[in-house]
RODO-2510 file (C-alpha; in nm, 4 decimals, decimal comma):
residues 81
     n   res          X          Y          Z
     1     x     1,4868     2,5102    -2,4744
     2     x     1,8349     2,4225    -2,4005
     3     x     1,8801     2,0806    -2,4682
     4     x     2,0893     2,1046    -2,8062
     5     x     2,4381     1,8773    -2,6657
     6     x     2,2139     1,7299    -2,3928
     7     x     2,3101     1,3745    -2,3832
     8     x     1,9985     1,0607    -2,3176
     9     x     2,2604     0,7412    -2,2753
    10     x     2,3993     0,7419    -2,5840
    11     x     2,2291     0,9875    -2,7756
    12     x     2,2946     1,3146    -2,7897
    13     x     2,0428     1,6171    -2,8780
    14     x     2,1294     1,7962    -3,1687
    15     x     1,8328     2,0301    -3,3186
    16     x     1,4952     2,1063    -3,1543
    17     x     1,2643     2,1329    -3,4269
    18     x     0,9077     2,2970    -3,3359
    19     x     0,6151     2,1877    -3,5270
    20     x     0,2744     2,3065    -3,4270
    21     x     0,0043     2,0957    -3,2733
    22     x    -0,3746     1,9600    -3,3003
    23     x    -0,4737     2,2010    -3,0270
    24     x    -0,4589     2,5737    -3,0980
    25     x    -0,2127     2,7739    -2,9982
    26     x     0,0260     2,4978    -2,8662
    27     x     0,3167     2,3561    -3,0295
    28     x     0,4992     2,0191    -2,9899
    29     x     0,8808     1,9263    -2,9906
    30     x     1,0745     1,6627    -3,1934
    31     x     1,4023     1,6321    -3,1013
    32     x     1,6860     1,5592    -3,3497
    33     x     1,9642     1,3067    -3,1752
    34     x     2,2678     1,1604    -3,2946
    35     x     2,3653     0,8311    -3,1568
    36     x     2,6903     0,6787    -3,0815
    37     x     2,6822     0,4150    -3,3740
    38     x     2,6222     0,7248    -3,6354
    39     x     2,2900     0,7855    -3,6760
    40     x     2,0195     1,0189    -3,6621
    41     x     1,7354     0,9508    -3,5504
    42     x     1,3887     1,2163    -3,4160
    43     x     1,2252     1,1793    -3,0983
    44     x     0,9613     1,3719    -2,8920
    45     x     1,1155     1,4833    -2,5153
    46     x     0,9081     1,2444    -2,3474
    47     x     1,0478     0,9561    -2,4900
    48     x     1,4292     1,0702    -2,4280
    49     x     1,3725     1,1996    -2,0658
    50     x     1,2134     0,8618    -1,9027
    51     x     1,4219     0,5655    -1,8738
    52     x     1,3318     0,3750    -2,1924
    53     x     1,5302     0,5385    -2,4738
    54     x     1,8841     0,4934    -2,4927
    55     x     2,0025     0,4624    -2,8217
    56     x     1,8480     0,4578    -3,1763
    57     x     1,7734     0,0778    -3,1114
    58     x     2,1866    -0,0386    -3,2054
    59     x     2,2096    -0,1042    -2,8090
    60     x     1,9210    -0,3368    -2,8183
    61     x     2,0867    -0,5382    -3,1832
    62     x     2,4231    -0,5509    -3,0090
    63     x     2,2872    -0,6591    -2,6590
    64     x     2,1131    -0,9368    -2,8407
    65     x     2,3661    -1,0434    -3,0875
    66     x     2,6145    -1,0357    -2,7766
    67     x     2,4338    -1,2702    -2,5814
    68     x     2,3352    -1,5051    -2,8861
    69     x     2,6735    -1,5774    -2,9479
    70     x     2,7357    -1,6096    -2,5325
    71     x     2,4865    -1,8759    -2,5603
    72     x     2,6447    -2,0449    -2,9137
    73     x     2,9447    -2,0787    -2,7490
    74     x     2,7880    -2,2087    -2,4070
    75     x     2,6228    -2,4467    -2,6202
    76     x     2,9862    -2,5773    -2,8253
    77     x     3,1444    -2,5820    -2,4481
    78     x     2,8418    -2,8124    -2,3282
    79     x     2,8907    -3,0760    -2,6768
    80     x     3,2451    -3,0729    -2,5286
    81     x     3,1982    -3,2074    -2,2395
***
């Protein structure tokens, strides 16, 4: 597999580890990704090549905590007024 440097939205593939399956004679992958925040983080292709997974979950804190204090400060503006 070439996906080593393969980059899912902000992480980016560094090892593919093989481990071997349930069923004989088949094997699974796990995926070893850095993220843009720093960390590491394993995930199995499936997850990383739909739409879902972008990040090791640091988008989803900062998306929140960005439109938390949107609203805070919506909410001073509004006692303003």
């Amino acid at each position: 597999m070439k996906l080593p440097g393969k980059v899912f939205g902000m992480l980016t593939v560094i090892e593919v580890i093989q481990e071997p399956s349930k069923q004989k004679n088949r094997f699974k992958y796990k995926l070893k990704c850095l993220c843009k925040c720093g960390n590491y983080k394993y995930y199995q292709f499936g997850d990383l090549n739909g739409q879902g997974t972008v990040s090791c979950g640091c988008f989803r804190k900062e998306k929140w905590r960005r439109s938390y204090y949107a609203w805070l400060k919506e909410q001073e503006n509004s006692q303003l007024i």
